[in-house]
C-alpha positions as CSV (number, residue, x, y, z in Angstrom):
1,X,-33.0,-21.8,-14.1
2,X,-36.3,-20.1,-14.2
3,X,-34.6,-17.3,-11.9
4,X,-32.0,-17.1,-13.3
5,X,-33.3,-15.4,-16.2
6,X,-34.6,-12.6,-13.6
7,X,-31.2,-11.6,-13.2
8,X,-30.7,-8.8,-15.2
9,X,-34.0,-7.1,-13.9
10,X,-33.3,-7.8,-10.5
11,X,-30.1,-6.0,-10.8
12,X,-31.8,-2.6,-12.2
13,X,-34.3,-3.0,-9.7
14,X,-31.6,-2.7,-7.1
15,X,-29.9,0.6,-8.2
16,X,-30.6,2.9,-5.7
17,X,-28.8,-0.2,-2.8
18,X,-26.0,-0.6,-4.7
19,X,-25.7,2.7,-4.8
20,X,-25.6,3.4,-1.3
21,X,-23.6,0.2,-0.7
22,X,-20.2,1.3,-2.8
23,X,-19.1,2.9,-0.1
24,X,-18.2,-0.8,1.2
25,X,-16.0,-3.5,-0.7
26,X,-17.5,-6.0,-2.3
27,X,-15.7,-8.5,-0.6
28,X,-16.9,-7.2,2.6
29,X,-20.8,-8.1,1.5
30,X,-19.5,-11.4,0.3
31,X,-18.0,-12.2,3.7
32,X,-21.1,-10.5,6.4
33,X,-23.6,-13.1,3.9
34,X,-21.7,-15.9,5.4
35,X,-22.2,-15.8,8.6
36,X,-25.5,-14.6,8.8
37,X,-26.5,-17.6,6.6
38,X,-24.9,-19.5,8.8
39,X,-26.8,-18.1,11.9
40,X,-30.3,-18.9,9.6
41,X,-29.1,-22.3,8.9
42,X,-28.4,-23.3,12.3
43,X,-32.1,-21.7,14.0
44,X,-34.0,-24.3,11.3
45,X,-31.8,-26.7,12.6
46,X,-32.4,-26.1,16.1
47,X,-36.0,-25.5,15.6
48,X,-38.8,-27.3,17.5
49,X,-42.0,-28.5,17.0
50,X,-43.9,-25.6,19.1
51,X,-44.3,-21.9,18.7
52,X,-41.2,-21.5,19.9
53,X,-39.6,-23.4,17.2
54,X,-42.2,-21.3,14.5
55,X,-40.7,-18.7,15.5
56,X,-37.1,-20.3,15.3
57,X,-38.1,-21.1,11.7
58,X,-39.2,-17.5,10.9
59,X,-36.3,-16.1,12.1
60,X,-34.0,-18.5,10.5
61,X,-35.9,-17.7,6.8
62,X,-35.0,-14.1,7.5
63,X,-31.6,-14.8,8.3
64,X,-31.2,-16.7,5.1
65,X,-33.1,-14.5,2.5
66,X,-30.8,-11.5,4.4
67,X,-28.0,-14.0,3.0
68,X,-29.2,-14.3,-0.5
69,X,-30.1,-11.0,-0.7
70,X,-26.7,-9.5,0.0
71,X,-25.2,-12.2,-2.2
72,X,-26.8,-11.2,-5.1
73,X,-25.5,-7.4,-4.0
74,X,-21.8,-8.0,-4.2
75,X,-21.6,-8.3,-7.8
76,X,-23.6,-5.4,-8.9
77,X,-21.8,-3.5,-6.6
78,X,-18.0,-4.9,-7.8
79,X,-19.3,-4.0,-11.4
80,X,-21.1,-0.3,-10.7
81,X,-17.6,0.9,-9.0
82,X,-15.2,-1.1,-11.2
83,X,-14.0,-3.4,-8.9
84,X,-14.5,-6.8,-10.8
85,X,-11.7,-8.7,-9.4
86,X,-10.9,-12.9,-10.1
87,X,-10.5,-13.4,-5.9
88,X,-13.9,-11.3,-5.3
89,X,-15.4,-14.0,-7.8
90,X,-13.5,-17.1,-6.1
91,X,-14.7,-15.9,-2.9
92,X,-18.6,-15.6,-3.6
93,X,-18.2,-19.1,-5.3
94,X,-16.6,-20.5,-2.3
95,X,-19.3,-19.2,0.3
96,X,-21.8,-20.0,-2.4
97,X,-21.3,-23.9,-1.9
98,X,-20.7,-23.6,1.6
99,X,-24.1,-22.3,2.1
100,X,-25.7,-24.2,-0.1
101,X,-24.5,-27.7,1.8
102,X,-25.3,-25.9,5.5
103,X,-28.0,-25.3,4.3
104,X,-29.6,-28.7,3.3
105,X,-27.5,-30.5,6.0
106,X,-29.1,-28.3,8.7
107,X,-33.0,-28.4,7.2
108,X,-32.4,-32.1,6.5
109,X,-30.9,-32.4,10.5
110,X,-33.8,-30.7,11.8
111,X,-36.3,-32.9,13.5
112,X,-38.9,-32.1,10.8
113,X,-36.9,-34.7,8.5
114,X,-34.4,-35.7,10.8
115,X,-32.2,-37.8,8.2
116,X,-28.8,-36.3,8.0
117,X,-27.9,-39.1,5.6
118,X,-30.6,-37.8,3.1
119,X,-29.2,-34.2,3.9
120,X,-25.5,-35.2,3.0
121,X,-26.8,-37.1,-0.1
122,X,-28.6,-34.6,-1.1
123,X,-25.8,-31.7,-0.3
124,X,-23.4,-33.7,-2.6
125,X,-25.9,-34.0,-5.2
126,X,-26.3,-30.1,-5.1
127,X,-22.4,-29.8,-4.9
128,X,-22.0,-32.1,-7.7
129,X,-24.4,-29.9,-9.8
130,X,-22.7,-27.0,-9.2
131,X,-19.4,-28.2,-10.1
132,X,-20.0,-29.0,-13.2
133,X,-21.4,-25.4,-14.0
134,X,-17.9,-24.0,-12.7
135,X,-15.6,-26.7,-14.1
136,X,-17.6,-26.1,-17.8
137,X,-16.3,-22.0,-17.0
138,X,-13.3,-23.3,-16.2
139,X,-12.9,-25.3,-19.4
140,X,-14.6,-23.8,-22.0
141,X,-14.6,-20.3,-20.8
142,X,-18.9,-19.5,-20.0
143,X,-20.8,-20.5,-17.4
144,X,-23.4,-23.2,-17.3
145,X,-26.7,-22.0,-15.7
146,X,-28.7,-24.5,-17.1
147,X,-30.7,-27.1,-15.1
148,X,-31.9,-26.5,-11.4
149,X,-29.9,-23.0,-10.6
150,X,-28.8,-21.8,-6.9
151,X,-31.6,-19.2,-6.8
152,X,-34.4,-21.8,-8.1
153,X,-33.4,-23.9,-4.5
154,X,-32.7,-21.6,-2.0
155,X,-36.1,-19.5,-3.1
156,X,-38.0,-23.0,-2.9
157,X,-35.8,-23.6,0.4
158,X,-37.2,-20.1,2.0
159,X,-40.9,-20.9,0.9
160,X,-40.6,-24.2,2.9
161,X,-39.0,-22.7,5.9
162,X,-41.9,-20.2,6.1
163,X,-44.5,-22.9,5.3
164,X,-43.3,-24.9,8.1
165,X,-43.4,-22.0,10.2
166,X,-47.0,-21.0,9.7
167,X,-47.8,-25.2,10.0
168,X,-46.1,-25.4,13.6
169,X,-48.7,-21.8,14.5
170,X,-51.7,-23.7,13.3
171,X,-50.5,-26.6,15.4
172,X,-50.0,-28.7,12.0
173,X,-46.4,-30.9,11.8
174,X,-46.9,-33.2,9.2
175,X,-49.1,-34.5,6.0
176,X,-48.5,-38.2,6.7
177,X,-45.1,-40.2,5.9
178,X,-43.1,-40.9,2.8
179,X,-43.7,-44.8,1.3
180,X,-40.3,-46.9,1.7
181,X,-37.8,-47.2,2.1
182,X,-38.1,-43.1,3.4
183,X,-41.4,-44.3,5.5
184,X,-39.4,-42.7,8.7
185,X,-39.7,-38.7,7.3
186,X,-42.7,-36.9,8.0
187,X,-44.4,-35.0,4.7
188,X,-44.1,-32.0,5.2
189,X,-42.7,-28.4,3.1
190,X,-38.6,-29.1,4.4
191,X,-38.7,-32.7,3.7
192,X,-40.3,-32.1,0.3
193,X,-37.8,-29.3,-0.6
194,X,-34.7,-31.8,0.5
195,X,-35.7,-34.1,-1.8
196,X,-36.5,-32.0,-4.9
197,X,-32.9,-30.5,-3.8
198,X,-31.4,-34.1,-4.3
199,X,-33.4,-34.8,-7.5
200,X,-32.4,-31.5,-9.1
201,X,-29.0,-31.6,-8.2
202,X,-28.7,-35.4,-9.8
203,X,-30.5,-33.7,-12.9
204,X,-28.2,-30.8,-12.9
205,X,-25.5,-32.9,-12.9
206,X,-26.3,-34.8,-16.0
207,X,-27.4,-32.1,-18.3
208,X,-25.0,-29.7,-17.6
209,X,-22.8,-32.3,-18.2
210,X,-24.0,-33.9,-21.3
211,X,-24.0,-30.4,-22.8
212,X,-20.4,-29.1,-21.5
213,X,-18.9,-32.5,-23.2
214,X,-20.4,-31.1,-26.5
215,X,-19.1,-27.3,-26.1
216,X,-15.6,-29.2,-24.9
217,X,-15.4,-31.2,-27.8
218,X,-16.4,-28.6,-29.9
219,X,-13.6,-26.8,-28.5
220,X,-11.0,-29.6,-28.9
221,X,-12.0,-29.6,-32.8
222,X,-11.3,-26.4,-33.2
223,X,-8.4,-25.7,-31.0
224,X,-6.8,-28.7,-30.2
225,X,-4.2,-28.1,-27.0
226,X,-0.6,-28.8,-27.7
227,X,0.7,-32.2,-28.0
228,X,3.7,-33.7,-26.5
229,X,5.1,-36.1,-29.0
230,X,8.4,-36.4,-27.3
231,X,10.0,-39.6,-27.3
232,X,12.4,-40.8,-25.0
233,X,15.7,-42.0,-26.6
């Protein structure tokens, strides 16, 4: 959430790119942010514990704030050349969740945490968090930012890449172990991140829905939807 309120300032910060990326479709940025999040997800996943893998993790922290960097372009752009369009937004929702599970799965895969089952938890927490932020737009008509936002994670997510990265030059792969029953992951910035990705997504989840269920009711008082009071004879 905390980022998110750094949206409208980021946005005139970045005048002068989106004015030199109108030339290209919106959707077009939406769609090269995908794979080259991809790409970043898959070299921390495929990372190892030397310099080689250091460098793996630099170049894969790149790769990803490239990603989230041009995702936060496309909508600027759609809005500076008046080309807002209901698919453009479906679209940069849709690769939104996509990279947010890759992701998670591919830094909780890695073999500094090496628990994928963590990773999945953890992706369908973050999934789960985000839904209810779109379902509220869906239902109620605005957006729910509140709670532990995209940009707050995937910010967090590219500190700990680069941290791990700088720990694997210094010859440094871990802090110790969790306690049980996690006693089998190494402490260390990705395993720390894919656990305060879990936590905030379970948090996200439950205020964004305790507060949509007051807007919604709100809603229904006010506008009740039409009722079918048709019997059958």
């Amino acid at each position: 959430m905390a980022l998110e309120k750094l949206r409208n300032f980021w946005e005139r910060a970045l005048v002068p790119i989106v004015e030199y990326l109108s030339r290209f479709s919106p959707a077009t940025i939406t769609w090269v942010a995908l794979p080259i999040g991809i790409l970043g997800g898959l070299s921390v996943l495929t990372a190892s514990q030397d310099d080689l893998g250091a460098s793996m993790l630099l170049g894969g922290g790149l790769l990803i704030t490239m990603a989230m960097v041009l995702d936060g372009l496309d909508g600027p752009v759609a809005r500076a050349t008046g080309r807002v369009t209901r698919w453009g937004d479906y679209l940069d929702h849709t690769f939104d969740r996509l990279l947010d599970a890759t992701w998670i799965i591919c830094i909780a895969g890695s073999v500094f945490v090496n628990d994928l089952v963590l990773g999945l938890s953890a992706a369908w927490l973050t999934l789960l968090g985000s839904y209810m932020g779109t379902q509220a737009q869906a239902v109620a008509g605005t957006r729910n930012y509140r709670g532990f936002s995209r940009a707050d994670r995937t910010v967090l997510s590219i500190v700990a890449i680069f941290a791990m990265s700088a720990m694997l030059y210094m010859d440094n792969y871990s802090w110790g172990e969790f306690p049980a029953p996690f006693e089998h992951i190494s402490i260390n910035p990705l395993s720390i991140v894919i656990f305060i990705s879990a936590i905030g997504g379970f948090w996200t989840f439950l205020i964004r829905f305790i507060q949509a269920r007051e807007k919604i009711k709100q809603i229904d008082e006010e506008d009740p939807l039409p009722q079918n009071n048709t019997q059958d004879e």
